[in-house]
C-alpha positions as CSV (number, residue, x, y, z in Angstrom):
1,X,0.0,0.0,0.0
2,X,1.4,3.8,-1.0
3,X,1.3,6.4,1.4
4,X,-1.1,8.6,-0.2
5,X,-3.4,5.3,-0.9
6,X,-2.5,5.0,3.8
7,X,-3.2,8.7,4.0
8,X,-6.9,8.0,2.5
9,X,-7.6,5.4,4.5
10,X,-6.7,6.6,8.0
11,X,-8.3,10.1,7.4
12,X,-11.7,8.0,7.3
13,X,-11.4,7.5,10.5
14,X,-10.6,11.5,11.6
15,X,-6.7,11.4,12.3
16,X,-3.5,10.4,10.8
17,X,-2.2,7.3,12.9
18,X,1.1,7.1,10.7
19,X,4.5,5.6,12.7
20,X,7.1,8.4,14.0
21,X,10.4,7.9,14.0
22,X,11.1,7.5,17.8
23,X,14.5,9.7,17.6
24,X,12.9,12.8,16.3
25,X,12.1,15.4,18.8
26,X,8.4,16.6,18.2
27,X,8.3,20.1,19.4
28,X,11.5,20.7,16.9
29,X,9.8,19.0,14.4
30,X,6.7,20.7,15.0
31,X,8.8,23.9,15.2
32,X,10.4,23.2,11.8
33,X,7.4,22.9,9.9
34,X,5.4,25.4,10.9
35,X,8.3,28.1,10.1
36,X,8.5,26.2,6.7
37,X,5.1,25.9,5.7
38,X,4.1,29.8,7.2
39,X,1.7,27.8,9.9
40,X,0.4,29.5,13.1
41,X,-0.7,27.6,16.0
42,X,-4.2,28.2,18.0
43,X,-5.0,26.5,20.7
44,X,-7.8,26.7,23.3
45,X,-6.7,27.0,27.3
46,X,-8.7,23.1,27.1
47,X,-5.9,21.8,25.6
48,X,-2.8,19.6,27.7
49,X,-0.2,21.4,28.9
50,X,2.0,20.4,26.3
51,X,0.2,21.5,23.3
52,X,-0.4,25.1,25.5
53,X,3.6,25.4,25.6
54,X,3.7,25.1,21.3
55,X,1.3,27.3,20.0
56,X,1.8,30.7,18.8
57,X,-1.7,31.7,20.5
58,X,-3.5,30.3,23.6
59,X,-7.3,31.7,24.2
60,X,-11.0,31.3,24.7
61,X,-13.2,31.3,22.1
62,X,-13.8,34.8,21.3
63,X,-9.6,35.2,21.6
64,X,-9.0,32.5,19.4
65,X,-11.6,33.8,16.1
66,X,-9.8,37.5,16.9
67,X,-6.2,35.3,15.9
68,X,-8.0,33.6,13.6
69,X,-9.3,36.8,11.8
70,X,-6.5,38.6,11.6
71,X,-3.4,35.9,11.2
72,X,-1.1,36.1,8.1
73,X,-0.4,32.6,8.0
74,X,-0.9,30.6,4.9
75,X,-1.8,27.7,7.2
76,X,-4.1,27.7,10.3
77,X,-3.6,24.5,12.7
78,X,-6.2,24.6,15.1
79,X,-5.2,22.5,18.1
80,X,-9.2,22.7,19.6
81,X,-12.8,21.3,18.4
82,X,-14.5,21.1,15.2
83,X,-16.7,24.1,15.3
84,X,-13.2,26.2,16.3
85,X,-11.4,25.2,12.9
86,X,-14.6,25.7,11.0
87,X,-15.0,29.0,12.1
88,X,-11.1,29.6,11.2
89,X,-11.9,28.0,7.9
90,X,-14.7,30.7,7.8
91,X,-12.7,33.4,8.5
92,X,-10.6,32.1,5.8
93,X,-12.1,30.8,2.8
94,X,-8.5,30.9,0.9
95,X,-6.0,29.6,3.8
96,X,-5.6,26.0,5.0
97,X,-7.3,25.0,8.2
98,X,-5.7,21.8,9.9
99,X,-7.1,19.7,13.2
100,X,-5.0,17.1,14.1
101,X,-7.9,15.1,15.0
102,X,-11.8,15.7,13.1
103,X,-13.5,13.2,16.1
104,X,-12.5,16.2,17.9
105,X,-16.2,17.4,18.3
106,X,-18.3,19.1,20.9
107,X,-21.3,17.6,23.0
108,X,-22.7,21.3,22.7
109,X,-22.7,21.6,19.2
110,X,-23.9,17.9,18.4
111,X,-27.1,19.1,21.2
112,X,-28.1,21.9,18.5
113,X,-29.1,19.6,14.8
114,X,-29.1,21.2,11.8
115,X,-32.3,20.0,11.3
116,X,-34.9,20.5,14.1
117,X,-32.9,24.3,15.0
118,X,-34.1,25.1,11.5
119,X,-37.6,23.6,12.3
120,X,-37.5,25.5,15.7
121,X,-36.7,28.9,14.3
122,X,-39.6,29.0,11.3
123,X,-42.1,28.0,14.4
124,X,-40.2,31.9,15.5
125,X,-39.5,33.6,12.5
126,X,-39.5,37.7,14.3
127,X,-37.0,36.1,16.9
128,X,-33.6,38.1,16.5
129,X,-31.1,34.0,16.8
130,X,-28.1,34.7,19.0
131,X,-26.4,31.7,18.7
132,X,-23.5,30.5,21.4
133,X,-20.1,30.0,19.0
134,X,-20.0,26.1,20.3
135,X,-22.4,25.4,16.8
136,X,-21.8,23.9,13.7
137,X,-21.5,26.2,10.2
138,X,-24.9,25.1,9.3
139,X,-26.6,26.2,13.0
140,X,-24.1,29.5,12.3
141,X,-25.9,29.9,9.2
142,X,-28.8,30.3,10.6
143,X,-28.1,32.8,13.3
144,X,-27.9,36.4,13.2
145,X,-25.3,37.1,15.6
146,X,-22.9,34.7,17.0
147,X,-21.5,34.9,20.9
148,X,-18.9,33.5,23.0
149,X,-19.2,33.7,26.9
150,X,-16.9,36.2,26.8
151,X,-19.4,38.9,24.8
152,X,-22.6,37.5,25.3
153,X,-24.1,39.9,27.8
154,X,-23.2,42.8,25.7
155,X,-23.8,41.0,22.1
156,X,-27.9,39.9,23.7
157,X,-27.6,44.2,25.3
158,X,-26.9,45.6,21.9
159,X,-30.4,43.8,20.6
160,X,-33.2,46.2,20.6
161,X,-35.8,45.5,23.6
162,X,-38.5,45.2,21.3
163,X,-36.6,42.5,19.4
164,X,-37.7,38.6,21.1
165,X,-34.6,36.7,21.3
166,X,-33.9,32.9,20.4
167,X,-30.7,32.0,22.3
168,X,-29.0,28.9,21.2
169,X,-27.9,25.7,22.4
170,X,-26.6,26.2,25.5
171,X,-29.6,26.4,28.0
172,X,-27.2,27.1,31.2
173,X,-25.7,29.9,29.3
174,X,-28.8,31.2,28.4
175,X,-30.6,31.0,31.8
176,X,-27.6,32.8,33.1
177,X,-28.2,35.7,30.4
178,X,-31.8,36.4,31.3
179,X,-30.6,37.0,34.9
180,X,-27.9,39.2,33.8
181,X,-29.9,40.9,31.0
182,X,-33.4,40.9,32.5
183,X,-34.3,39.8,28.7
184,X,-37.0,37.1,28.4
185,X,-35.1,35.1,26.0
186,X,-36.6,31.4,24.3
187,X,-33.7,28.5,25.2
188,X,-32.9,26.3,23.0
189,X,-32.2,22.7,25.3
190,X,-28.7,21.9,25.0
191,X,-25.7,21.9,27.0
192,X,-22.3,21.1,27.7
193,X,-21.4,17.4,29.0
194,X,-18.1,18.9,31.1
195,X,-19.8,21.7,32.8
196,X,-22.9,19.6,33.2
197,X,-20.7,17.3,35.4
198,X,-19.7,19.1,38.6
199,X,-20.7,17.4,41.8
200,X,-23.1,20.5,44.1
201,X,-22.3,17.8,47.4
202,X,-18.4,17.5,46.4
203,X,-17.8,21.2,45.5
204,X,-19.4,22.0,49.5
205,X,-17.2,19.4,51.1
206,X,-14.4,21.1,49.1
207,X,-15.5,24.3,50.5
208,X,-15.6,22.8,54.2
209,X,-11.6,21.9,53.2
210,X,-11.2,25.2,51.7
211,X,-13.3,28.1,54.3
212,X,-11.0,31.0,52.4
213,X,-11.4,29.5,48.8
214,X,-13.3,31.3,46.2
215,X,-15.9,29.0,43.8
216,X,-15.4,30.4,40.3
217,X,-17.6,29.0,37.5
218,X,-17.8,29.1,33.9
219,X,-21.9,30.2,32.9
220,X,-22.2,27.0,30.8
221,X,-22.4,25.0,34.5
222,X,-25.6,24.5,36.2
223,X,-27.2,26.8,38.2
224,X,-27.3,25.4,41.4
225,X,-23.7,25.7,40.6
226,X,-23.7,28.9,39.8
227,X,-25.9,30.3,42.9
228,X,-23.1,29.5,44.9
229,X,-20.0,30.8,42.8
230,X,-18.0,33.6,44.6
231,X,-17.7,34.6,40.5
232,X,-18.7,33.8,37.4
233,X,-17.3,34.4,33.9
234,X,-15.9,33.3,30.6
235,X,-12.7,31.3,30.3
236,X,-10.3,34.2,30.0
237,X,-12.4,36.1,32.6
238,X,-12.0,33.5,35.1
239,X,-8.2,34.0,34.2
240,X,-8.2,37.1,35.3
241,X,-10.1,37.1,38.1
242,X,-7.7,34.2,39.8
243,X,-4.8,36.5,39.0
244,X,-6.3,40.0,40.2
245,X,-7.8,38.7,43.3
246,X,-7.1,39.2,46.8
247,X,-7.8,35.3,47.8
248,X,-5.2,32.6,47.3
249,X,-7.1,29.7,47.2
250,X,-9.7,28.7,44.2
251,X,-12.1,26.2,43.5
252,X,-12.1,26.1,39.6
253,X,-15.2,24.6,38.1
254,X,-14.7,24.8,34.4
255,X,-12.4,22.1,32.0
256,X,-9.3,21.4,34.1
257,X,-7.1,22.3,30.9
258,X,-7.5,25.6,32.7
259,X,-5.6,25.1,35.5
260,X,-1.7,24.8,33.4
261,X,-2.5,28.9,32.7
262,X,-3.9,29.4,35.8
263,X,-0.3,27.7,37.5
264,X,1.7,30.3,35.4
265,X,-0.1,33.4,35.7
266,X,-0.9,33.2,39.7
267,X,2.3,30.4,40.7
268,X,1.2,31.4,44.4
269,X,-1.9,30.3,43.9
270,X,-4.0,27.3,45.1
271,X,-5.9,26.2,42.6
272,X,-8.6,23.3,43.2
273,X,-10.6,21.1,40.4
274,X,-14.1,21.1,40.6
275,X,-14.8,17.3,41.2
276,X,-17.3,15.5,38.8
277,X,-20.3,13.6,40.1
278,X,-18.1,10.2,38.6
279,X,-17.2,8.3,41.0
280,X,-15.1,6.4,39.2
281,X,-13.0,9.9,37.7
282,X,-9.5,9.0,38.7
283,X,-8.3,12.4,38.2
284,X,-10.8,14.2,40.5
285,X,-11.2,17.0,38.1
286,X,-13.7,17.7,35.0
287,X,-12.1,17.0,31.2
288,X,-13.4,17.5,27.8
289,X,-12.9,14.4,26.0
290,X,-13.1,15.5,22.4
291,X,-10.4,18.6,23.7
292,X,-8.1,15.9,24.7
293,X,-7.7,13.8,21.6
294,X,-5.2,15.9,19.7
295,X,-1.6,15.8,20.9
296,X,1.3,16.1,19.6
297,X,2.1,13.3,17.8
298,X,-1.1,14.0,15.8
299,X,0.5,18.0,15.2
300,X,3.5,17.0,13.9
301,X,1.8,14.5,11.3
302,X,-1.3,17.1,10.7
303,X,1.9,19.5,9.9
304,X,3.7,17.4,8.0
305,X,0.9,16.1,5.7
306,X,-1.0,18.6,5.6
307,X,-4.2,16.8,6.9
308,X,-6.7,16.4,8.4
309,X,-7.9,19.7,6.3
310,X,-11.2,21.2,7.4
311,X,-13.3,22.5,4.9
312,X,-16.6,24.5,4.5
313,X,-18.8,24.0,1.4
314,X,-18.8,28.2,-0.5
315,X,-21.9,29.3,0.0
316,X,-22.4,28.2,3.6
317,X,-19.5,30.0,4.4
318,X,-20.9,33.3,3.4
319,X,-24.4,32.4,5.3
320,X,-22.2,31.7,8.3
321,X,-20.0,34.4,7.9
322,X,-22.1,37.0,8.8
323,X,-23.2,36.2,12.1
324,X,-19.7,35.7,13.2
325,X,-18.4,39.0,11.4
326,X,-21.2,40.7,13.4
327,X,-19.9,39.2,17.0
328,X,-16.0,40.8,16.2
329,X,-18.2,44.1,15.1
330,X,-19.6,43.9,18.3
331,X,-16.4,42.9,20.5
């Protein structure tokens, strides 16, 4: 079998799984080709630590579509989820977009079909469709003005009062949103299967263990989780918030991806995992699954082959386009 004939058939399953010369070193590997090929690096704060200490830009979401937007690379690696290369791919209809790994998916977007939101919104059709960026193009496509955690109080503020609102998938998000907006806003029933996870009885014996510790949350968790968080913000918020603060000790209930950039920004810091309501978690702490299928073996090959490559059919593209154009307006 040829490699190109190998390449084919392994890309049907989402990810390169070619052998690697064991004396190479990766990062310099990784480090050659992306200088050779003009590649940039983006990768989300969900990522392992490892993957964090390559790329040329670690963010949120909102952060990572700003790099996205703007890069002059002629080829985009995305070291995230699906929906994050696609909306790279988006941005840039003429560059390549890489993930190391296309099973790299999103319970949040796969709670939001293509299908029944389209059904949903005709059964609404003077509803103004905020839709969370965790969607697919085709959801995107559908949606007048895209969001991130990080904007979405001030994206769902800048809507006329007048306007009914459809705010999509995440119903945790959303929830939050009308108590922060006062806006009456129709959910759509989705969520997130990490933030949907934390343990209410575990974080309060935590916070028996920890009297001075501060419970910061991501919106996307529950709300009984959310009724007792000291704070409550997007993923670079909650950044910023560990660093600035007065209090040394944290209770962190978002992905624990987080907590490598929480280390090096606030190194005096405690910082505590939110535990899971699983038992049978080994590691005590809350992890996205899909956000933990690329690594670096998978970057190097992505880099050196050029694939997996993600792609977004023309004229959905443009449809999608402008909802997200209108969120960087906006931010």
């Amino acid at each position: 079998m040829n490699l190109e004939k190998a390449i084919k058939d392994l890309l049907e399953k989402g990810f390169l799984d070619l052998p690697i010369d064991k004396n190479i070193n990766l990062i310099d590997e990784i480090n050659r080709l992306r200088k050779e090929k003009n590649a940039v690096i983006l990768a989300h704060y969900y990522q392992v630590p490892e993957i964090q200490d390559i790329a040329d830009f670690v963010g949120d979401s909102l952060g990572l579509a700003q790099q996205a937007a703007k890069t002059k690379a002629d080829v985009i690696l995305f070291a995230g989820v699906h929906f994050m290369a696609e909306t790279a791919k988006i941005l840039n209809p003429d560059k390549k977009v890489l993930l190391p790994d296309l099973l790299a998916g999103c319970s949040l977007a796969e709670s939001a079909p293509k299908d029944k939101f389209e059904a949903f919104k005709k059964q609404h059709p003077n509803h103004v469709v905020v839709s969370y960026v965790n969607t697919s193009a085709e959801i995107k496509a559908l949606t007048d003005i895209v969001c991130t955690s990080s904007n979405a109080e001030k994206i769902i503020n800048s809507i006329p009062k007048d306007k009914e609102i459809i705010f999509a998938p995440d119903r945790n998000l959303g929830a939050y949103l009308i108590k922060k907006t006062g806006r009456d806003m129709l959910l759509w029933d989705g969520a997130c299967e990490v933030h949907e996870e934390f343990s209410l009885e575990k974080i309060k014996a935590l916070q028996k263990e920890y009297p001075n510790a501060k419970l910061i949350a991501h919106p996307e968790s529950r709300d009984y989780i959310l009724d007792i968080a000291d704070f409550i913000g997007s993923t670079s918020g909650l950044l910023k918030y560990v660093q600035n603060s007065d209090a040394t000790e944290f209770i962190v209930a978002t992905e624990s991806g987080i907590l490598h950039k929480m280390a090096k920004i606030a190194p005096d810091k405690t910082l505590i995992p939110a535990p899971p309501m699983d038992d049978d978690n080994s590691c005590a702490c809350t992890e996205c699954p899909y956000m933990k299928r690329n690594t670096l073996e998978k970057i190097y090959l992505a880099l050196k082959y050029e694939k997996p490559e993600v792609t977004v059919e023309k004229e959905l593209a443009k449809k999608a386009l402008v909802s997200i154009e209108r969120m960087l307006e906006l931010s």
